[in-house]
C-alpha positions in Angstrom: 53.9 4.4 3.6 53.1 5.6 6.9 50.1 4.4 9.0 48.7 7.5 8.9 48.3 7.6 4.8 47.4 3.9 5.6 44.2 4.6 7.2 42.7 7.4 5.4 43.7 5.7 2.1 41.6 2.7 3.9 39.2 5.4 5.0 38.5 6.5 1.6 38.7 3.0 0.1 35.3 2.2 2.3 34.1 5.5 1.6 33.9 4.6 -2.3 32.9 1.0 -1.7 30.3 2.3 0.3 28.3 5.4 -2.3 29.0 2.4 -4.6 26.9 -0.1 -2.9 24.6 2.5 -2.2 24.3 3.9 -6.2 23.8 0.2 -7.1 21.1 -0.4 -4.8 19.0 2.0 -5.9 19.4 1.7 -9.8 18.8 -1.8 -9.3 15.0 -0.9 -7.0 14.4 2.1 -9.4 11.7 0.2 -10.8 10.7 -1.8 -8.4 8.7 1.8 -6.6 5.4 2.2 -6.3 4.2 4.9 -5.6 1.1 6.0 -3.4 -1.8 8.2 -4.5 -5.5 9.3 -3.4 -7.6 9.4 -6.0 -7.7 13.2 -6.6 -4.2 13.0 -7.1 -4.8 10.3 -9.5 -7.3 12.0 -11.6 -4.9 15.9 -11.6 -1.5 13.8 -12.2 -1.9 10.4 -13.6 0.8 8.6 -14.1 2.4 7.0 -17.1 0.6 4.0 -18.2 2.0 0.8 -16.9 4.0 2.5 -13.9 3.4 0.3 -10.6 1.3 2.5 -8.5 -0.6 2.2 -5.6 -4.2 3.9 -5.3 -5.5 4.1 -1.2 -8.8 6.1 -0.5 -12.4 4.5 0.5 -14.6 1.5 -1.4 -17.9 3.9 -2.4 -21.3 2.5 -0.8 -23.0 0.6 -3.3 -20.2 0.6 -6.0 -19.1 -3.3 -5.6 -20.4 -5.0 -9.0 -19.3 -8.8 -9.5 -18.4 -9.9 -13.1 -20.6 -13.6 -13.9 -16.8 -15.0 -13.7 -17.4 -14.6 -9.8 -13.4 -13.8 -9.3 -13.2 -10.0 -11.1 -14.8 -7.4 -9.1 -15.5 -3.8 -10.0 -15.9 -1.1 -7.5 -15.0 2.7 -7.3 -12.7 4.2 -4.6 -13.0 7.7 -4.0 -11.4 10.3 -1.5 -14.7 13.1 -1.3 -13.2 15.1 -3.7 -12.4 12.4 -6.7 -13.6 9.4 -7.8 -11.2 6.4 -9.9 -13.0 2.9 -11.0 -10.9 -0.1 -10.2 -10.9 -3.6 -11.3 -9.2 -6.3 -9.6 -9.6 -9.8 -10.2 -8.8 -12.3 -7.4 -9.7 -13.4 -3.8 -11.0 -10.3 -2.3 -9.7 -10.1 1.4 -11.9 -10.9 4.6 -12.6 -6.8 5.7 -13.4 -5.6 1.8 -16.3 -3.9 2.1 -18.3 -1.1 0.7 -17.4 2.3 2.8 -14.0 1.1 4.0 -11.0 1.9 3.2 -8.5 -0.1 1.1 -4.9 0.2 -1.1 -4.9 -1.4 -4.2 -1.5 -2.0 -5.9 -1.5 -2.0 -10.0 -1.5 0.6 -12.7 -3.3 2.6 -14.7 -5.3 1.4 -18.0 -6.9 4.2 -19.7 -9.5 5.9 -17.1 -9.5 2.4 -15.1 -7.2 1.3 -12.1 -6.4 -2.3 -12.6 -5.4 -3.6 -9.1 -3.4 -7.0 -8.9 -3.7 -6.9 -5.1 -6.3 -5.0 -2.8 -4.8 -4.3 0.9 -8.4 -3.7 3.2 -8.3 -1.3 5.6 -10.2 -1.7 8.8 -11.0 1.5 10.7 -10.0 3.0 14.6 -13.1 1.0 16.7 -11.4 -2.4 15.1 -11.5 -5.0 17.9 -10.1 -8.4 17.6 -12.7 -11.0 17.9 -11.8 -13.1 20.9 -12.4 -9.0 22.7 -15.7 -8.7 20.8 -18.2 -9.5 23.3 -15.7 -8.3 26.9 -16.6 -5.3 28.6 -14.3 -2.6 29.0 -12.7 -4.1 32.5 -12.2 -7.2 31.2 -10.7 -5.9 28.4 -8.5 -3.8 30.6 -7.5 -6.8 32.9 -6.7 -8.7 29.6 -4.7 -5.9 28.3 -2.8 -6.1 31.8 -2.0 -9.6 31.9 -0.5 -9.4 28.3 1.8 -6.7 29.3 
C-alpha cells in the first residue's frame, strides 16, 4: 500500500472515530438537558411531566409564603405576561428576594413548578460590599489598581 492510500485510509479512520465519539456523547447527555423557559412559555407549552427544566423570570412582590416546616417555601415567579407557582424546599440563597429575579431548576407537577435548586439573580446597580460605601473616584482608583 502506498503512503498516499495510507493516510487518507488514516484520515478516514479518525474521521469515524471522531462522529463516533461525538454520536456517543450526546446519546449519553440526552437526558441530562434542561431546558430554559419564562413563565409564559411555561404556561403555552408545558413540558412533559418529570422532564428536567429550568423556569427563570422574577419572584412576585408579596408572593413568598413559608410552610411551618421553615425549609419549603412557596412563591410565584412571573414574567408580566404569565404567572407559574413554585415550590422548592431547601436553603434559600443570600439575594432571594421578592421582586428579583431568579432560575429555578426542577420539573413540572401538575400546575406547580417544583424547584430542587433556586439560582438568585441580582440585578445591574449590584455592587460588591467592600465598594458599598466608596464614592465613584475611589471606586475608579480601585478599579485601576486591580487592572
Amino acid at each position: 500500500m502506498k503512503a498516499k492510500h495510507q493516510r487518507l485510509v488514516l484520515l478516514v479512520i479518525a474521521l469515524v472515530a471522531l462522529v463516533g465519539a461525538g454520536l456517543l456523547a450526546a446519546w449519553a447527555l440526552r437526558n441530562q438537558a434542561a431546558y430554559f423557559y419564562v413563565p409564559s412559555d411555561l404556561v403555552a407549552r408545558p413540558p412533559e411531566p418529570g422532564r428536567a427544566v429550568r423556569l427563570g423570570g422574577m419572584v412576585e412582590k408579596g408572593s413568598i409564603r413559608r410552610a411551618a416546616d421553615g425549609v419549603t417555601i412557596d412563591f410565584v415567579v412571573g414574567d408580566g405576561k404569565a404567572r407559574v407557582p413554585v415550590r422548592f424546599t431547601g436553603i434559600t440563597p443570600d439575594l432571594f428576594v421578592e421582586g428579583s429575579g431568579v432560575v429555578a431548576e426542577g420539573r413540572m407537577e401538575g400546575p406547580t413548578f417544583v424547584a430542587d435548586n433556586l439560582l438568585a439573580k441580582h440585578d445591574e446597580k449590584y455592587v460588591p460590599r467592600e465598594m458599598k460605601d466608596m464614592t465613584a473616584s475611589q471606586a475608579k482608583q480601585v478599579v485601576a489598581e486591580t487592572k
